[in-house]
N, C-alpha and C positions, 0 to 999 in steps of 0.2 A: 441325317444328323440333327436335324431341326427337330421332326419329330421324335424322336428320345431324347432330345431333351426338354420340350414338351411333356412327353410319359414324366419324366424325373419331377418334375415341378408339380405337377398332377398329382403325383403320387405322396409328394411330401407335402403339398396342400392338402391331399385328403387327409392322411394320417394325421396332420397336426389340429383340423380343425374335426377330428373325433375323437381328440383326449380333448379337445377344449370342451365341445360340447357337455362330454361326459365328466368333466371334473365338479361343476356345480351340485351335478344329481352325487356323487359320492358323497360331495361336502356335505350333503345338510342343505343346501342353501336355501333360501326362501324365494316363491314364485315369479318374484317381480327381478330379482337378480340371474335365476338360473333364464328367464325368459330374455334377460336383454345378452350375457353371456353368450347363449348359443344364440341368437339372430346375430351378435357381431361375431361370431366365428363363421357362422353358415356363409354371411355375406365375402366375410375378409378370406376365407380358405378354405371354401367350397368354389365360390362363383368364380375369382377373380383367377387362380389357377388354371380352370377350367376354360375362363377366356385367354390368357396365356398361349395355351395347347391349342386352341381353336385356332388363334392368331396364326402360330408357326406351323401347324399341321393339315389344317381345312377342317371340312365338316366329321367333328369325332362326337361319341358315347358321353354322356357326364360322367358317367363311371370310370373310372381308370382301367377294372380289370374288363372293361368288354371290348371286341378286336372293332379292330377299324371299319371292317369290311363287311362286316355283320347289321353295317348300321347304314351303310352308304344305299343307295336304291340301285 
């Protein structure tokens, strides 16, 4: 149970912080804003997700889509 809901958080951390990342480069925006944009997406809903899922599940993937078991020794 822990683990999926771990996957669920992962997954909606990844997906949210790859429109964040990607909505600067759509805009227009200029270097120094599309540059601190994605670092605060990367950091906020890439990494912290990611520990989340670590937290309730043990040693996993960063990726969301790769198996558990694939990664384990």
């Amino acid at each position: 149970m822990l683990e999926r809901l771990g996957l669920v958080i992962h997954w909606l951390g990844f997906i949210t912080g790859s429109i964040l990342c990607l909505l600067p480069v759509i805009a227009e925006a200029d270097l120094s804003t599309t540059f601190s944009v994605v670092t605060f997406s990367f950091v906020i809903f890439f990494l912290c997700p990611w520990a989340i899922r670590y937290i309730l599940a043990g040693k996993i993937h960063f990726f969301p889509w790769m198996k558990n078991n694939s990664f384990r020794d």
